[in-house]
Structures are given as structure tokens and as C-alpha cells.
C-alpha positions as CSV (number, residue, x, y, z in Angstrom):
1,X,89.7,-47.4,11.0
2,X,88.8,-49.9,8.4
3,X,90.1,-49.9,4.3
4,X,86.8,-48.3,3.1
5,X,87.5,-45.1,5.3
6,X,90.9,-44.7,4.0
7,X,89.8,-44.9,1.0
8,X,87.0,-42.3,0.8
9,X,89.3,-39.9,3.3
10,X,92.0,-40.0,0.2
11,X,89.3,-39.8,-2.9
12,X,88.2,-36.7,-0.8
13,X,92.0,-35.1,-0.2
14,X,92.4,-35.8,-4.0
15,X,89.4,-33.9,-4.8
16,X,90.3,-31.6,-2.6
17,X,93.3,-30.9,-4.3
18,X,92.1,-30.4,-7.5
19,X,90.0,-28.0,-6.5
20,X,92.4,-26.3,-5.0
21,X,94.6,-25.8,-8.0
22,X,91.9,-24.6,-10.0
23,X,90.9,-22.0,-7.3
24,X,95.1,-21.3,-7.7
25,X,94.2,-20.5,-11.6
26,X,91.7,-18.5,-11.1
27,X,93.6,-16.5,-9.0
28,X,96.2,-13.6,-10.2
29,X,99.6,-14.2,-8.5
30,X,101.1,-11.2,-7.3
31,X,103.8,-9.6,-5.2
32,X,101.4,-7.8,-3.0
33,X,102.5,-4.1,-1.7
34,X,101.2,-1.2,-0.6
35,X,102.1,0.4,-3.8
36,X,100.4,-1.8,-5.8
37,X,97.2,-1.6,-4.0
38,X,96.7,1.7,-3.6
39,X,97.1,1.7,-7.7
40,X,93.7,0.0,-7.6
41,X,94.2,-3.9,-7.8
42,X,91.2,-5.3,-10.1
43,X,87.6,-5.7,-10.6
44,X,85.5,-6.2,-7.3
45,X,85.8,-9.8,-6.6
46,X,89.2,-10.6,-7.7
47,X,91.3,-12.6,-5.2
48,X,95.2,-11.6,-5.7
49,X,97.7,-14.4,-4.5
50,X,100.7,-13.2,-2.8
51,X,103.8,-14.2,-4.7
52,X,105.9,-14.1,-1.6
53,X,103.9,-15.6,1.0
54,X,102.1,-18.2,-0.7
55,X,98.4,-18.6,1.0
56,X,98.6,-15.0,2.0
57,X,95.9,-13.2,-0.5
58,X,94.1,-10.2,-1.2
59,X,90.4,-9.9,-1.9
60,X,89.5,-6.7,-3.6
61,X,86.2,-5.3,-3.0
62,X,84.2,-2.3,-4.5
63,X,85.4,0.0,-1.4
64,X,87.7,-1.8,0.6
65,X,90.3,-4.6,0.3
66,X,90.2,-7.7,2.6
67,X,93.7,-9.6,3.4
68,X,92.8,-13.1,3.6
69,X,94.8,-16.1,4.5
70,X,93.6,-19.3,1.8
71,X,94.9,-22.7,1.7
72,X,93.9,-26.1,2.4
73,X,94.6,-28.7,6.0
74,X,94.0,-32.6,5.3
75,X,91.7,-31.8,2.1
76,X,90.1,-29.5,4.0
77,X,90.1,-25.7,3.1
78,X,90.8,-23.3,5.5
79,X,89.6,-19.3,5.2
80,X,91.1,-16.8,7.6
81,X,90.2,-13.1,7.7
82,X,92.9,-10.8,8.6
83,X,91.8,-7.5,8.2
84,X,91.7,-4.5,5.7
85,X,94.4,-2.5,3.8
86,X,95.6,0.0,4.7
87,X,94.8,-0.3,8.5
88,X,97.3,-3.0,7.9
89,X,99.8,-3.3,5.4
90,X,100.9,-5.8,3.3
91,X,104.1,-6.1,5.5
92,X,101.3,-6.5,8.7
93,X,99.4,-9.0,6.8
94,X,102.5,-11.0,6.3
95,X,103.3,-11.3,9.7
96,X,100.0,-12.1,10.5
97,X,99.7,-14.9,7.8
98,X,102.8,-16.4,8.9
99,X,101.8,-18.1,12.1
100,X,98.6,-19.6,10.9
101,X,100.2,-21.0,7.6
102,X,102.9,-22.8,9.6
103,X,100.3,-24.3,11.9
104,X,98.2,-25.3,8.8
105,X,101.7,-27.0,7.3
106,X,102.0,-28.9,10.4
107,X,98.3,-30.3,10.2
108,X,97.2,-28.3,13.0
109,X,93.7,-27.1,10.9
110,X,91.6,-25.9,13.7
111,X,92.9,-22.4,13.4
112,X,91.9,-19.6,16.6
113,X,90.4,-16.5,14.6
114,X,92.6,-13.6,14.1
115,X,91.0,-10.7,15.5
116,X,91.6,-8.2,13.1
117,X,93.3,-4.8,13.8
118,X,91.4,-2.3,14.3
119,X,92.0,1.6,14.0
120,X,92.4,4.2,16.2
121,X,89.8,7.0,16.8
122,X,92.3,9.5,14.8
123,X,92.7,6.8,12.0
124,X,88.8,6.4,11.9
125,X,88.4,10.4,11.9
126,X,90.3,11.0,8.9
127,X,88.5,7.8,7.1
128,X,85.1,8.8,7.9
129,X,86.1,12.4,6.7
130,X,87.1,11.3,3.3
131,X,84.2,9.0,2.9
132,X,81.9,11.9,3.8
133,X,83.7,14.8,1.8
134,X,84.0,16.6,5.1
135,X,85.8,20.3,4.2
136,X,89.3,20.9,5.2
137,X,88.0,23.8,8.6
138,X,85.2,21.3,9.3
139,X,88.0,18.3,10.1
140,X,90.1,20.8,11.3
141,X,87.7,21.6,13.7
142,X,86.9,18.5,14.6
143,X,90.5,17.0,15.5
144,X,90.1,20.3,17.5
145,X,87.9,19.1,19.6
146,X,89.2,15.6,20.0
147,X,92.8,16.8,20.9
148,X,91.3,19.3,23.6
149,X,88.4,16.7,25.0
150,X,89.6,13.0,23.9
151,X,93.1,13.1,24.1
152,X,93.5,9.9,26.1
153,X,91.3,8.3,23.1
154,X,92.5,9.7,20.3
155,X,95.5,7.5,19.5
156,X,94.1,4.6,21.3
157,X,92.2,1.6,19.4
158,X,88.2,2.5,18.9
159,X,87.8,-1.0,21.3
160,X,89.0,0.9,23.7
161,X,86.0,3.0,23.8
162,X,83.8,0.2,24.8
163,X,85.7,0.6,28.1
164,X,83.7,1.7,31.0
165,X,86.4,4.7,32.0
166,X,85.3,6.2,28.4
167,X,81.1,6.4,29.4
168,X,82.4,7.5,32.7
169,X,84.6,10.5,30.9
170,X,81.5,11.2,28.5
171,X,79.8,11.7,31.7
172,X,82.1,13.9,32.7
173,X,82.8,15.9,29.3
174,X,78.7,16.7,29.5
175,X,78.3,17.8,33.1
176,X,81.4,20.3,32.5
177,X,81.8,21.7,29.4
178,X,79.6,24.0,27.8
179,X,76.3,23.0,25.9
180,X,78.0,24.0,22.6
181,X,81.2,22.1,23.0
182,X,79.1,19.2,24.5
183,X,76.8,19.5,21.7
184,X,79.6,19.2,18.9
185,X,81.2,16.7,20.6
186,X,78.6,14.5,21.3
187,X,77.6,14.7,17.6
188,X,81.3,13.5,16.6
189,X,81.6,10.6,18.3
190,X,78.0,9.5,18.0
191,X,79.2,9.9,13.7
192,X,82.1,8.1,14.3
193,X,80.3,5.1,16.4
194,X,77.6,4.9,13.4
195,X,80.6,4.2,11.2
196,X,82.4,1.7,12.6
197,X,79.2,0.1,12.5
198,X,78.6,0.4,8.8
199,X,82.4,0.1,7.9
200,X,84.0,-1.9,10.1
201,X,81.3,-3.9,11.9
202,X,82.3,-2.6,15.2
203,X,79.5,-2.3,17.6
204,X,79.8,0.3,20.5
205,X,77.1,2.0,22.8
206,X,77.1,5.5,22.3
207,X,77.6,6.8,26.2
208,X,75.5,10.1,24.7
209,X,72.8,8.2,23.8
210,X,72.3,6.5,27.5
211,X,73.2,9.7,29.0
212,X,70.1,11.5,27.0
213,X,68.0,8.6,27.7
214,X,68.6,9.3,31.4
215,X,68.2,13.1,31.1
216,X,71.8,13.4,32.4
217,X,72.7,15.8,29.2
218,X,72.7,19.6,29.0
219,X,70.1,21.6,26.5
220,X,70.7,22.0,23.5
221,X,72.6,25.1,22.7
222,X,70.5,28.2,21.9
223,X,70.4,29.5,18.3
224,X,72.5,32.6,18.5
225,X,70.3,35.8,18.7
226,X,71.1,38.4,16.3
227,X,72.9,41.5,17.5
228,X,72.1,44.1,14.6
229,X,68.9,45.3,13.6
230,X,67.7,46.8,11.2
231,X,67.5,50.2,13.1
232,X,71.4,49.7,13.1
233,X,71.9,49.1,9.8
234,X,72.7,53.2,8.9
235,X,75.2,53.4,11.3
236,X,76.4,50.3,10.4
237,X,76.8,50.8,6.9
238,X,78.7,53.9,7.5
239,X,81.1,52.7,9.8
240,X,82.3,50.1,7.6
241,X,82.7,53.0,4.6
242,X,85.5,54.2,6.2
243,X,87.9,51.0,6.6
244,X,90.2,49.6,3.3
245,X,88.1,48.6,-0.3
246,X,88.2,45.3,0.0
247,X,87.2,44.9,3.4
248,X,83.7,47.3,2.5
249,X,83.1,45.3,-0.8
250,X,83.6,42.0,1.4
251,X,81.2,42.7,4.0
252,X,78.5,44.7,1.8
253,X,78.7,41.9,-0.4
254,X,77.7,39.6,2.6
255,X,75.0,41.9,3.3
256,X,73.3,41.9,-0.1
257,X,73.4,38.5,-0.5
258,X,73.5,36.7,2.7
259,X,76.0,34.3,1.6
260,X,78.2,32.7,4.2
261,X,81.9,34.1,5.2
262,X,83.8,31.2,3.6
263,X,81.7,31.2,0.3
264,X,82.1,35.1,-0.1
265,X,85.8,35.0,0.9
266,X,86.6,32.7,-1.4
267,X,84.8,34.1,-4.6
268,X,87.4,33.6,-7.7
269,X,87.1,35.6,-10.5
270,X,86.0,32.8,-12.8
271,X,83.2,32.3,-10.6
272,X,81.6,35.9,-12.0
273,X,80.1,34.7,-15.2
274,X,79.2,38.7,-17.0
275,X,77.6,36.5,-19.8
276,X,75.0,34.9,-18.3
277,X,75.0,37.8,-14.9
278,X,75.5,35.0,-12.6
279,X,77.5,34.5,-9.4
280,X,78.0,30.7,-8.6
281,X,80.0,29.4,-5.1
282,X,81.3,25.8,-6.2
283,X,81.9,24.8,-2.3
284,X,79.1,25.5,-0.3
285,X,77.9,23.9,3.6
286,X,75.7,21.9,1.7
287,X,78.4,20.7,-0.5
288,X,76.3,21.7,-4.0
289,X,77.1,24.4,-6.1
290,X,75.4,27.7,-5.5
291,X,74.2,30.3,-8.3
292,X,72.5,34.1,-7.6
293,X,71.6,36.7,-9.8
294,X,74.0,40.0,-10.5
295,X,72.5,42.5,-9.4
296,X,73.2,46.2,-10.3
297,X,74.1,46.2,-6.4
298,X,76.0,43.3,-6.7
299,X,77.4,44.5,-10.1
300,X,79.2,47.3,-9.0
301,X,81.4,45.5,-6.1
302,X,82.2,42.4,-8.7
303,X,83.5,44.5,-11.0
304,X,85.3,46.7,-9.4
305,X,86.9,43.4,-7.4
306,X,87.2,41.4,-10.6
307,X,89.4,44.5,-12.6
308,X,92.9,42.9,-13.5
309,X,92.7,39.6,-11.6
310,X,93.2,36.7,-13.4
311,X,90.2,33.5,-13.7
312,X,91.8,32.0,-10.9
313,X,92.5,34.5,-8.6
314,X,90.2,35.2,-5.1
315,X,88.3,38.7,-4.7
316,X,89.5,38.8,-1.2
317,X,92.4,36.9,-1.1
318,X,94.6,38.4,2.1
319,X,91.1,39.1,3.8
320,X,90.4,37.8,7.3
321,X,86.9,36.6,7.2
322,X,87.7,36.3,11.4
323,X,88.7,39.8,11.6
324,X,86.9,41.7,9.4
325,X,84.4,42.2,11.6
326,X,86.8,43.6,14.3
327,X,88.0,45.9,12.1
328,X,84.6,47.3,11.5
329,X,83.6,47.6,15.5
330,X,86.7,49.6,15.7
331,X,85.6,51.4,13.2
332,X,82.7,52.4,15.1
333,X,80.3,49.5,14.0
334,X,77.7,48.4,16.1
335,X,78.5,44.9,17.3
336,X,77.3,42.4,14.7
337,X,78.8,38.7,13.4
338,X,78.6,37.6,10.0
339,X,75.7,35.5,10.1
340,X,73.7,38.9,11.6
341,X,74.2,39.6,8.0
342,X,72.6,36.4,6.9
343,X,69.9,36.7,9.5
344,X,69.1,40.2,8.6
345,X,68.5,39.7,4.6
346,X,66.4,36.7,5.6
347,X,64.1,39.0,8.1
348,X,63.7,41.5,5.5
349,X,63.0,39.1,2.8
350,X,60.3,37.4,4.9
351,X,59.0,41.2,5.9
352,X,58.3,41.8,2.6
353,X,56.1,38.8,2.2
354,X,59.1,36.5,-0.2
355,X,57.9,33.4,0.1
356,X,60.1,30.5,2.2
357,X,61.1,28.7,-1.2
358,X,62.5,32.0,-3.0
359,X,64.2,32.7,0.4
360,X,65.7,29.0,0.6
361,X,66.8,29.5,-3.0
362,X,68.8,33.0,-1.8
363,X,70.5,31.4,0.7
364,X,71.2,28.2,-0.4
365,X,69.0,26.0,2.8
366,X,67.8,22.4,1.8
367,X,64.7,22.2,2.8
368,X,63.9,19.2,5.8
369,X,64.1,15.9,4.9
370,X,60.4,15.2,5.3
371,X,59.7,18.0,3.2
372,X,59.0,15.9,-0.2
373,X,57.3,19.4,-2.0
374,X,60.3,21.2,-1.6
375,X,62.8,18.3,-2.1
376,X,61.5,16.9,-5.1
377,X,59.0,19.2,-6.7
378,X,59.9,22.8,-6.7
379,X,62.9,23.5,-8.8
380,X,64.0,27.4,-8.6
381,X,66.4,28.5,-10.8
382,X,68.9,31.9,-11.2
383,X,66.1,34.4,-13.2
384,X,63.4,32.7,-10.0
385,X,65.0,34.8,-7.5
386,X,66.3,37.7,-9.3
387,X,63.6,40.1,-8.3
388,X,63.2,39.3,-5.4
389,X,66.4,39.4,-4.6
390,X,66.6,42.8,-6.0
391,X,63.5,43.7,-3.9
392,X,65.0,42.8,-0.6
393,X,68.6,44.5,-1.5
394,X,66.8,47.8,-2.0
395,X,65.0,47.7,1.1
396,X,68.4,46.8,3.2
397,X,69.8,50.2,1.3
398,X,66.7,52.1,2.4
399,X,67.7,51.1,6.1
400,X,71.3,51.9,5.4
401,X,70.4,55.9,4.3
């Protein structure tokens, strides 16, 4: 190597240097830890230099934090990707930085990628709920069904569901199970594949998806057909007269206004607004608040629910929205569930010609995506549907005589 190489490899290490030290500047030096993180470290953008691993730094993003190894090898500066906080903590990222800073100390600057940790499929679960706003029941209901079905999988990393044995227990899991079990299940890991995609930038083949393609899946579970009628309704209504108040204000509530058992069961009295003779549900299925019209039906159950509870107290708290309707079958009910309920103001509604907006607007449906009249034109507020509402609650009470 002749003097004029020399030369321009040290001008270069120099500058090298300096550049480093101003990148050191602009950089916060910190003692990273978990606590401080989870705080909230900075702007979007900011890099965070570990105080007690020097080269070890954070890179704080708008939704997720990137540990990052940054230093320089022979004027030349090196950038290592480690993985995101929390799956790893700071303590993890240490112990990954370790290795490679010793390796760029010794010179060594060709440094193997680190293959950043990746979550499990229960990690993933509860980081896709949060993202999403899933409820509490739905998640519930969802780690159900990955206990019962994906139990082998569950604590496992998500790479290891790029394994053949996990297409050949999909396989399985749809040939045995039932369509609706199948169904849910094949929708939860086909959510959970879409968002490793668009979090993580993990690619997996959905095993569903090839299975469907090949026609190797069950139907799709039938909608549930409605046990009670309205021919039923009289003996219905009488029945469920005879069991404790707030069991008949519960379910005659349900029936006049179609709302879903977890909204109706968790009505709080600060949710009955006398001023303006509204009833809003703040948590609905389609996670937006939901307002209806008092009625003078309606009137006489809120009030008589509402006497000497406080704002935030529940009309039916110590209900069972699960057993309620047991209760009323031994009763002497004629078998029903509580979306019958549902079903049964909607079928009267559309009997009495109500149009498919007004009934949307009762029970609280979002029109279909594609649907850009209902979705972004028509706009239906509480005094829209109070009539009608009215109008379809007096003809379920003419059925109930």
C-alpha cells in the first residue's frame, strides 16, 4: 500500500470521527430502563444513548421504540438493529449489544445481523388487542380459543408457525371441529398473521387461506334462526311477569329496544339523561357510542330502575345476562335467546314498512363498507327514530296481549 493511500484512509478515519462526535451531541445520553421508556422517551425521531453500555441506543418512534446498536469500525459506521421494546428489555438489549460492540472494538466490522426477537403468539394476542381496542369478553374469548385449539402455539415464537406441523394442524382443526369454532378460529389467526405483517414485518402464509383456496374448509356457519315468534310473544311476555323485577325490566327492556345483552346489562344510571329523554350505551360492538329515544315504554322501566341509585351505579348490576334467559324458560317461557329479541323488533319494524336506515339507527348496525349513501350521507339523529321507534314498540305490546 503506497503513502497516498495511507493518507486518504486516515483523512477519511478523521472525518469519520468528527462526524461521529457530532452525531454523539445530537444524541440525549441516558441510563436506558424499562421505566424510563414506558414514561414516553421523546419526540419521534430522537435517538437516546445508553449511559451504561455506550453504543447501545434507543430510537424512539411514533408507535414503537427500536433498540439499535451505533458506533463506528476503522472510520466506518456500523448500524445494528436489535429489536423493539418491550418484546425485549433494556436488560435483553444489553446483552444483545454486548457481543457485537466487543467485536467492533477488536476491528472485526463485518457484523452477522442479529435476528431480532420475536414474540410469541400470546404476546402478539394481547398487542394486537390493545392496538385494536378489542373489549375485555371479546379477548377473553379469544385466548379461549387459543388455549383449547393452539395450545402447542400459544407460548411458542410466531416463527414457529411457518412450520409445516402448524398448516398440517390447521388442517386438522378444520376437518374436526365445528364450522363455528373453525370459523372463529380461522378469523383469529388470519388477524393475527395480517399483523405481524403490518407491525412486525413478519411474513407468514395463512394455512386458512390455502386450505379455502383448495376447497378443503367447512361452510360457513349458518346465521342462527330465531326461535320466538311473534305468535309467541303473549306467552312469552307473561311468563317472564312472573320471575324477580329486575330480571322482567331487563329482558322487556331488551325487547323494546333491541339493544344487545352486554349494552342493556350494563346501563348506568348516568347513562339515563331525563333532560334531553335520551338513553345513550358508551360501549357498544361497534365500539361508538349509542343514543335512543325514551319512550313512555321505556320510561316506565328506567325510572323505576334508576330510583335511589347513584350516577354511577348499573340498573342490573347482579344480573346474569347468561342466565336470565333460563330463568324465564323455567318460568314457562317459550325457548328464545337474546338476540330473538333483537331479531324480532327488527322483523316488526321492517313489517311495518320502517325503512332500513331508521332500523340501522335503532339498533345501532354500520351500514357495509361499500355503502357510501349510508356511510357518509345520511346522518340520523335521537328525535329521527323516536316515532318509529315508538310505532314498532306498540305493535310488539299488541302481540304481547
Amino acid at each position: 500500500m503506497n503513502s497516498g493511500d495511507e493518507t486518504e484512509r486516515d483523512e477519511l478515519g478523521v472525518l469519520a470521527t468528527i462526524l461521529s462526535l457530532f452525531c454523539t451531541r445530537k444524541m440525549a445520553i441516558v441510563t436506558l430502563s424499562d421505566a424510563l421508556i414506558g414514561r414516553g422517551p421523546g419526540r419521534a425521531g430522537t435517538m437516546l444513548r445508553d449511559r451504561t453500555l455506550s453504543g447501545l441506543c434507543l430510537k424512539v418512534g411514533r408507535r414503537s421504540h427500536s433498540f439499535v446498536v451505533a458506533t463506528s469500525v476503522r472510520g466506518r459506521q456500523v448500524r445494528v438493529t436489535l429489536g423493539r421494546w418491550p418484546l425485549i428489555s433494556v436488560d435483553e438489549a444489553r446483552e444483545l449489544a454486548l457481543p457485537i460492540l466487543r467485536r467492533c472494538r477488536s476491528g472485526d466490522y463485518a457484523v452477522a445481523p442479529v435476528q431480532p426477537k420475536l414474540p410469541t403468539l400470546r404476546q402478539v394476542l394481547a398487542e394486537y388487542a390493545k392496538a385494536k381496542k378489542v373489549k375485555p369478553s371479546s379477548l377473553a374469548r379469544y385466548e379461549s380459543v387459543l388455549r383449547t385449539h393452539f395450545a402447542d402455539w400459544l407460548d411458542r415464537s410466531v416463527s414457529a408457525m411457518k412450520e409445516p406441523a402448524f398448516s398440517d394442524y390447521c388442517y386438522q382443526f378444520a376437518q374436526t371441529k365445528g364450522a363455528a369454532i373453525v370459523d372463529l378460529g380461522r378469523g383469529i389467526v388470519g388477524s393475527i398473521i395480517k399483523f405481524l405483517a403490518a407491525v412486525h414485518g413478519v411474513k407468514l402464509d395463512n394455512p386458512f387461506a390455502r386450505l379455502s383456496v383448495a376447497g378443503l374448509m367447512p361452510s360457513r356457519p349458518a346465521p342462527r334462526i330465531r326461535k320466538l315468534n311473534e305468535r309467541d310473544l303473549a306467552g312469552w311476555w307473561k311468563s317472564v311477569g312472573q320471575l324477580p323485577e329486575m330480571q322482567v325490566d331487563y329482558l322487556r327492556l331488551v325487547a323494546l329496544t333491541g339493544l344487545r345483552k352486554n349494552e342493556a346489562r350494563a346501563i348506568q344510571c348516568r347513562d339515563v339523561d331525563w333532560a334531553c329523554n335520551t338513553l345513550t350505551i358508551p360501549e357498544t360492538k361497534g365500539k361508538k357510542p349509542h343514543s335512543l329515544p325514551i319512550t313512555l315504554h321505556m320510561r316506565e322501566i328506567l325510572e323505576r330502575r334508576c330510583t335511589g341509585l347513584k350516577p354511577d351505579e348499573g340498573l342490573f348490576d347482579g344480573l346474569s345476562a347468561d342466565h336470565v334467559t333460563e330463568m324465564a324458560e323455567r318460568a314457562g317461557a317459550p325457548s328464545f335467546t337474546l338476540h330473538d329479541l333483537r331479531k324480532l323488533l327488527a322483523t316488526v319494524g321492517a313489517r311495518l314498512m320502517i325503512g332500513d336506515a331508521v332500523l340501522r339507527r335503532i339498533l345501532g348496525h354500520a351500514p357495509k363498507r361499500g355503502d357510501v349513501l349510508h356511510r357518509h350521507y345520511i346522518s340520523l339523529d335521537v328525535i329521527d327514530v323516536a316515532e318509529p321507534l315508538a310505532k314498532i314498540q306498540a305493535a310488539l305490546l299488541l302481540y304481547a296481549e
